[in-house]
NUVEXPA-385981 format. One record per residue (C-alpha): z, y, x; residue in three letters; residue number from 1. Coordinates in Angstrom, 3 decimals, padded with zeros to 6 digits. Each point is the difference from the previous one (the first is absolute). Example, Ala and Ser with C-alpha at 12.3 -4.5 7.8 and 13.67 -1.06 7.14 Angstrom:
2
<atom <007.800,-004.500,012.300>,ALA,1>;
<atom <-000.660,003.440,001.370>,SER,2>;
END
This chain:
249
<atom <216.917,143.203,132.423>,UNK,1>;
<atom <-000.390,-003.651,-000.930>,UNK,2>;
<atom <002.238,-002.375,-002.048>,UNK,3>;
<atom <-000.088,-003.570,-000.855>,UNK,4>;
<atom <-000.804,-001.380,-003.611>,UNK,5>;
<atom <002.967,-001.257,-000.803>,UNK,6>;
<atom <002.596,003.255,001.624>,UNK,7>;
<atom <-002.891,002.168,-002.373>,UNK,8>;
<atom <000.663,-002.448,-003.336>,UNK,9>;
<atom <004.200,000.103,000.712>,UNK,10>;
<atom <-000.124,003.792,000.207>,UNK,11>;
<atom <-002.300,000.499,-003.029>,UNK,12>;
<atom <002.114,-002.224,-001.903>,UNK,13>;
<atom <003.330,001.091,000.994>,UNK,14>;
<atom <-001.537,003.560,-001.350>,UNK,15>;
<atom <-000.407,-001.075,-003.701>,UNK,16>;
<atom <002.240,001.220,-002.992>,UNK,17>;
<atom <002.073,-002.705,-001.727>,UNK,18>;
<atom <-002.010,-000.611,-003.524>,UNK,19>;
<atom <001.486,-002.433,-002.954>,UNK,20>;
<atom <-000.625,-003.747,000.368>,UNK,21>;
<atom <-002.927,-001.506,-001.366>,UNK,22>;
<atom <000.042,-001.261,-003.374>,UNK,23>;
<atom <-000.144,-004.027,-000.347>,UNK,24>;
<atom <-003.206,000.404,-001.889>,UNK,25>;
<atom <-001.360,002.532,001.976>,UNK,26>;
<atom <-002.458,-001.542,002.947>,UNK,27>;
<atom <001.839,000.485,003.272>,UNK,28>;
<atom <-003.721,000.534,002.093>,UNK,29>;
<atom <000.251,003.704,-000.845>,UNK,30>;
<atom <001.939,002.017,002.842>,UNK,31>;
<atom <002.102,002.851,-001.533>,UNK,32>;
<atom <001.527,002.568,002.143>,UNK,33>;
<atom <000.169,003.567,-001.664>,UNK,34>;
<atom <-000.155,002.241,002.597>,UNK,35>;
<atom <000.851,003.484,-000.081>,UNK,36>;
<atom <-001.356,001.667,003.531>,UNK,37>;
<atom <003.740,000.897,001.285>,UNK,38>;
<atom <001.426,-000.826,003.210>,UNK,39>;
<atom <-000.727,000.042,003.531>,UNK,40>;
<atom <-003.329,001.176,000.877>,UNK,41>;
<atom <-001.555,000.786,-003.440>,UNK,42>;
<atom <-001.242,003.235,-000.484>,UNK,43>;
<atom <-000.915,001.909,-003.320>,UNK,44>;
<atom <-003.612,001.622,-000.452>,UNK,45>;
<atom <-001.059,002.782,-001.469>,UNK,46>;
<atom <-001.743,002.704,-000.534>,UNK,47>;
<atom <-000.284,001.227,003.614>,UNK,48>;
<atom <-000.881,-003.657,001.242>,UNK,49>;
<atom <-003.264,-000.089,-002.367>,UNK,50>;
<atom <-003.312,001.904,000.884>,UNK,51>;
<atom <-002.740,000.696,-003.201>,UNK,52>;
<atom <-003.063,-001.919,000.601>,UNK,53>;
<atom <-002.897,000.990,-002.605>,UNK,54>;
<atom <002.413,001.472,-002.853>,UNK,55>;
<atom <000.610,003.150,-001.708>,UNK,56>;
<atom <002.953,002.054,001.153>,UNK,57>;
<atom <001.695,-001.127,-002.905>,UNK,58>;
<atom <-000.771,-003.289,000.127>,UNK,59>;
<atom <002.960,-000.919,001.285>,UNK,60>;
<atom <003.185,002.108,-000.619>,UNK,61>;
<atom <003.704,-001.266,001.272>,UNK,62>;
<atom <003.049,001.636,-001.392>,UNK,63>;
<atom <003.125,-001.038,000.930>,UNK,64>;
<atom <-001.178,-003.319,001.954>,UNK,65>;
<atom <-001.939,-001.236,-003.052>,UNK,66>;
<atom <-003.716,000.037,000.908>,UNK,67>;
<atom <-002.468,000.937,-003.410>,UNK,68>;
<atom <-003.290,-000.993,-000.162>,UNK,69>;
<atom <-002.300,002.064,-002.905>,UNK,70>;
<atom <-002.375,-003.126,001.191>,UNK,71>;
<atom <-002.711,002.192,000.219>,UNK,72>;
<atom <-002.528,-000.021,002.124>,UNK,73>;
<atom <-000.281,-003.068,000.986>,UNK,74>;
<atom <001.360,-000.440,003.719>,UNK,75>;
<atom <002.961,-000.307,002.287>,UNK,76>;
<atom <002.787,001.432,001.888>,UNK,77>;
<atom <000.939,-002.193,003.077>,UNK,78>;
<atom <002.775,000.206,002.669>,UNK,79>;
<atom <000.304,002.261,002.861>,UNK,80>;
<atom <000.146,-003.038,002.448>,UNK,81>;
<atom <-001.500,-003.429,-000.103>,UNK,82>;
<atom <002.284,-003.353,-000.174>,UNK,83>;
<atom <-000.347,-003.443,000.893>,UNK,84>;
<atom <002.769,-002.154,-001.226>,UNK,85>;
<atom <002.632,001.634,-002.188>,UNK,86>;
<atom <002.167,-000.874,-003.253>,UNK,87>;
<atom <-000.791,002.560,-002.510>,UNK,88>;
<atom <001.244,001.050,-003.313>,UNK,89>;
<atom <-000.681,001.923,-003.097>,UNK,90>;
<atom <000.636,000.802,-003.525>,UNK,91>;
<atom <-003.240,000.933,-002.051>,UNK,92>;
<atom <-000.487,000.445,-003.679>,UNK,93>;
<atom <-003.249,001.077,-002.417>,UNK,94>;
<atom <-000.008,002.748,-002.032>,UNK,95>;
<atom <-002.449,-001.408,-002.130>,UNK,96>;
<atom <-000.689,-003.541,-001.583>,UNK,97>;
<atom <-002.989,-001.566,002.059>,UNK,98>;
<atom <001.203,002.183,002.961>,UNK,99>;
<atom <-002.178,-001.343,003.524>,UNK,100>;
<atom <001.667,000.933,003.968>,UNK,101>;
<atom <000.403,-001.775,002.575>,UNK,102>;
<atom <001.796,000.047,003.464>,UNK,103>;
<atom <-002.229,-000.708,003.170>,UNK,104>;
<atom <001.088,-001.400,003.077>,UNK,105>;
<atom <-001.554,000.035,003.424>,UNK,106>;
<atom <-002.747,001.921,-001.259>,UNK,107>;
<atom <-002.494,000.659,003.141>,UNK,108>;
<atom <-000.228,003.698,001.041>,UNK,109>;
<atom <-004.145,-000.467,-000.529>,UNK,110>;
<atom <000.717,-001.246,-003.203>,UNK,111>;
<atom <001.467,003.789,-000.884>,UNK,112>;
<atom <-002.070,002.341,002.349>,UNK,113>;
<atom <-002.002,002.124,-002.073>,UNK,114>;
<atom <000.893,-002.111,-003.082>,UNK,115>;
<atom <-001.858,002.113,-002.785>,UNK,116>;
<atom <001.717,001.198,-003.209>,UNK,117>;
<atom <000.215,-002.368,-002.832>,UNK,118>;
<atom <000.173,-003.418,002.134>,UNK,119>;
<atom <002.547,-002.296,001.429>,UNK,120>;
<atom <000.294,-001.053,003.571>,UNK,121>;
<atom <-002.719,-002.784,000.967>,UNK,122>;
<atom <002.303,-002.151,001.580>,UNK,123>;
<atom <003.701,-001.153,000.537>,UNK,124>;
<atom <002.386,-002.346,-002.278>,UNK,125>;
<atom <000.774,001.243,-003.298>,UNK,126>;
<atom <003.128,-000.825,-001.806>,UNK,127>;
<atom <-001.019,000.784,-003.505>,UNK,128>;
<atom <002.267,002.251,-001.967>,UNK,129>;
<atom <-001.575,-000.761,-004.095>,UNK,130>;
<atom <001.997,000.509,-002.966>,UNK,131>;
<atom <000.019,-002.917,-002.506>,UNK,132>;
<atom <-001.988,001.682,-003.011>,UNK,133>;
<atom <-003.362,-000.048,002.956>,UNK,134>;
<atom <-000.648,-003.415,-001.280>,UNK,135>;
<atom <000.048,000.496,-003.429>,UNK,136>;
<atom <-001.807,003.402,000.167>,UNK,137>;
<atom <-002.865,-001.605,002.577>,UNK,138>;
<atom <-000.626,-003.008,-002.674>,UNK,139>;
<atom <-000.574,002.632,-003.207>,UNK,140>;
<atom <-002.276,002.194,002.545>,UNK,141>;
<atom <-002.016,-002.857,001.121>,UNK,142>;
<atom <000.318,-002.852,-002.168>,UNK,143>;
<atom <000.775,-002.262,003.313>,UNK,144>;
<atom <002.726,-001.857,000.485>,UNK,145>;
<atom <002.312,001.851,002.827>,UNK,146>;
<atom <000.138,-003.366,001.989>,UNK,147>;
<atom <-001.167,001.458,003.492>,UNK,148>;
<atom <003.421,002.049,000.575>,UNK,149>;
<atom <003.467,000.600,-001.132>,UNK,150>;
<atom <002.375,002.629,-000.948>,UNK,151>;
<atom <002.889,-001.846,001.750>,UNK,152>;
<atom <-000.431,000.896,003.783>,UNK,153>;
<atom <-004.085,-001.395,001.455>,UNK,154>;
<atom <-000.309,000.526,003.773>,UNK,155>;
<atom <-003.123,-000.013,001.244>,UNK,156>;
<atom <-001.988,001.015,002.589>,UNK,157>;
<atom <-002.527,003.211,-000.175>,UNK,158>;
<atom <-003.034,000.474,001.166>,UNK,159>;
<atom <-000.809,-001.404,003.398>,UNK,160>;
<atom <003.348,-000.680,000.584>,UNK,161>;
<atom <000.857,-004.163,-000.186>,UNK,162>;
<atom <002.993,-002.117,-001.239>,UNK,163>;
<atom <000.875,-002.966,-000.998>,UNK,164>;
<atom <001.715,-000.136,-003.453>,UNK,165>;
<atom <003.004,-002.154,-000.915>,UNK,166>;
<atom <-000.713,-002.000,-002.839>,UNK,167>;
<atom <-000.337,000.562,-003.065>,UNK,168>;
<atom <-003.116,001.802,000.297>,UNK,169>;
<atom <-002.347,002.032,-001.925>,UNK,170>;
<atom <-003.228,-002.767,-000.950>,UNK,171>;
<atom <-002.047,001.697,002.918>,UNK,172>;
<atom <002.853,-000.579,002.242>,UNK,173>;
<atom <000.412,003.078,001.365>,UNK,174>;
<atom <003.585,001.367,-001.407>,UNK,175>;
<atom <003.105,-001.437,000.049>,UNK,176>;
<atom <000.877,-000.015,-003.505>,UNK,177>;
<atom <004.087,000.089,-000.969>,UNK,178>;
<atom <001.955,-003.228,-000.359>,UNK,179>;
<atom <001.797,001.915,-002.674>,UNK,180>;
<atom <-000.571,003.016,-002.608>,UNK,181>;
<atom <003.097,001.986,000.787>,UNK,182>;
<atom <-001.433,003.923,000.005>,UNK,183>;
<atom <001.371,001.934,-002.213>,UNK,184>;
<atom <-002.113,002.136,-002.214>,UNK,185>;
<atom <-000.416,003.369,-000.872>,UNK,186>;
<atom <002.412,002.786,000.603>,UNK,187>;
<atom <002.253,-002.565,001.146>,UNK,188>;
<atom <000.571,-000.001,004.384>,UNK,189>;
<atom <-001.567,-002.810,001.607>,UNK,190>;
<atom <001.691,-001.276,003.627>,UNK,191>;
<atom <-002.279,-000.967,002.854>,UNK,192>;
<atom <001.092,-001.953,003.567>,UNK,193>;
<atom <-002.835,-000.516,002.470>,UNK,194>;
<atom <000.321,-001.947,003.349>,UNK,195>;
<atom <-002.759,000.828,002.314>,UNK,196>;
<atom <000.278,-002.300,003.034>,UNK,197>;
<atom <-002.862,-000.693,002.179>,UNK,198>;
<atom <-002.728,-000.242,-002.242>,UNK,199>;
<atom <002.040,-001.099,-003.088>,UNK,200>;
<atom <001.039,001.450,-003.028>,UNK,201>;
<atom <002.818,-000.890,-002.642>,UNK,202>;
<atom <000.287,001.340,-003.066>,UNK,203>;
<atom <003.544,-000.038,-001.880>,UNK,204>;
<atom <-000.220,001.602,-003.500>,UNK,205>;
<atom <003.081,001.052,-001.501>,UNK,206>;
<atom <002.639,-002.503,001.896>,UNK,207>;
<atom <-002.988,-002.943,000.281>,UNK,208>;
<atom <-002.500,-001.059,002.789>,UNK,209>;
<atom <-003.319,-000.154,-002.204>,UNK,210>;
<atom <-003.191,000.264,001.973>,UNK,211>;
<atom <-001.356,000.873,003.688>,UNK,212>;
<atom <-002.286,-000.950,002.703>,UNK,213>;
<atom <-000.469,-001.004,003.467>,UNK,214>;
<atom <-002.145,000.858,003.065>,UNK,215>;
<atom <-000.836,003.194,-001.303>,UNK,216>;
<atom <-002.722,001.567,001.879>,UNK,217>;
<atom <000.893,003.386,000.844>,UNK,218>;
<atom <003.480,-000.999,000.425>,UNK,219>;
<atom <000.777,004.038,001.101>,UNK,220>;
<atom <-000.564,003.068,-001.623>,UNK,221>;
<atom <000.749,002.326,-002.481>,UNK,222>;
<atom <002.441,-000.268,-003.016>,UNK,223>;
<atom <-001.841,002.348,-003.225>,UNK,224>;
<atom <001.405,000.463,-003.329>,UNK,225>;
<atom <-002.897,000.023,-002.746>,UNK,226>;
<atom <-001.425,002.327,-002.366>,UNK,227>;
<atom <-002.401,-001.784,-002.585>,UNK,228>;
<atom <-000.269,001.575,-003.254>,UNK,229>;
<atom <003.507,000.076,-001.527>,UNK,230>;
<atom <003.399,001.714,000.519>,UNK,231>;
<atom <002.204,-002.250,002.616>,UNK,232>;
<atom <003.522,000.670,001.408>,UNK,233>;
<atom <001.572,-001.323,003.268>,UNK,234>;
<atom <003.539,000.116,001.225>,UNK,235>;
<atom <002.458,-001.474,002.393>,UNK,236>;
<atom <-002.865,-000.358,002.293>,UNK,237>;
<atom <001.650,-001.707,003.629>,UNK,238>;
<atom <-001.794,-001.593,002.482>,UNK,239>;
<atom <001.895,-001.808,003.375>,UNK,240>;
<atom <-002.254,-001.141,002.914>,UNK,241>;
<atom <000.079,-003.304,001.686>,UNK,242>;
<atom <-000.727,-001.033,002.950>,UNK,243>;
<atom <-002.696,-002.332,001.043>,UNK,244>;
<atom <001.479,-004.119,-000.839>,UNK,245>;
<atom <-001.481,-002.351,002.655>,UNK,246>;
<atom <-000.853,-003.672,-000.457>,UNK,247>;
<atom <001.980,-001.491,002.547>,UNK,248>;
<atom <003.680,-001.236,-000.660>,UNK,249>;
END
């Protein structure tokens, strides 16, 4: 099933929640919509929607919808079913200051075959999940200044997977870097919105649009929930699929 641009723009927007006016000293370029995954054709995920990639059995535990990750080893859980375009939300929160996940969308089922313990999927677009003491934490480590990522929502793409990133970007210019800093840190619950429409991604972080990319290359694939090294929880995961939006009016 095909529909036009603009019928697929009127029926997205029709679909968003009512959110306070803008401030008059607040730029109005930033898109707000807080979105909470209810409605017609949204459906919640859990634990029997998500397979265990290269984890431990207790990598990944859910009780009572909430999914906790002991972010060890290294690895992924990804959905039962691939998508292609799709609004999806989620609440996530660290455990830990300096906390590192990540949610993965159209990751390629070659990127996960065989994937070996202790490594993340070698492709697909990553919508970085990094709580706000990562920064500080990387610079006392290293002695480098954190300027190649952020702790405020990157997308990027992984692997030999392709995008390209809405600006700001990273100095190499291959993540789109946040507009805003709006993630909350450590135990506090973050909110994520992703639109994933042929071969672009949108990124709203707690209410705001902040980052994304376009012809994304897969643009179909897996969604995976990341384990990498620290204690993550997810909740009010929701997903609702799209149908394909054509170019002509």
């Amino acid at each position: 099933m095909k529909i036009s641009i603009s019928t697929f723009c009127v029926v997205l927007t029709s679909l968003f929640i009512a959110v306070p006016a803008v401030m008059a000293d607040e730029p109005e370029s930033f898109p707000k919509a807080f979105i909470d995954g209810t409605g017609p054709s949204w459906q919640e995920l859990g634990e029997k929607d998500f397979v265990t990639v290269n984890g431990d059995p207790d990598t990944w535990v859910w009780k009572e919808g909430v999914a906790h990750c002991k972010g060890t080893p290294v690895g992924v859980t990804r959905s039962q079913k691939p998508y292609t375009n799709f609004e999806l939300v989620a609440q996530w929160r660290h455990l830990k200051s300096g906390g590192n996940s990540g949610v993965f969308l159209w990751a390629p089922e070659s990127a996960l075959t065989d994937l070996p313990r202790g490594k993340l999927p070698p492709g697909g677009i990553e919508v970085q999940v990094l709580d706000t003491g990562f920064a500080e934490q990387f610079e006392k480590r290293t002695g480098k200044k954190s300027d190649w990522f952020t702790t405020h929502g990157d997308v990027f793409p992984v692997g030999t997977s392709k995008m390209d990133p809405f600006p700001p970007t990273s100095p190499n210019g291959s993540r789109s870097f946040p507009r805003r800093e709006l993630s909350k840190p450590s135990p506090e619950w973050n909110h994520y919105y992703v639109r994933a429409i042929n071969g672009e991604v949108r990124l709203w972080v707690n209410g705001e649009e902040v980052s994304g990319g376009a012809n994304c290359q897969p643009a179909s694939g897996y969604l995976c929930l990341e384990s990498e090294g620290a204690p993550v929880e997810f909740k009010n995961i929701r997903i609702r699929e799209l149908p394909a939006a054509s170019s002509t009016p």
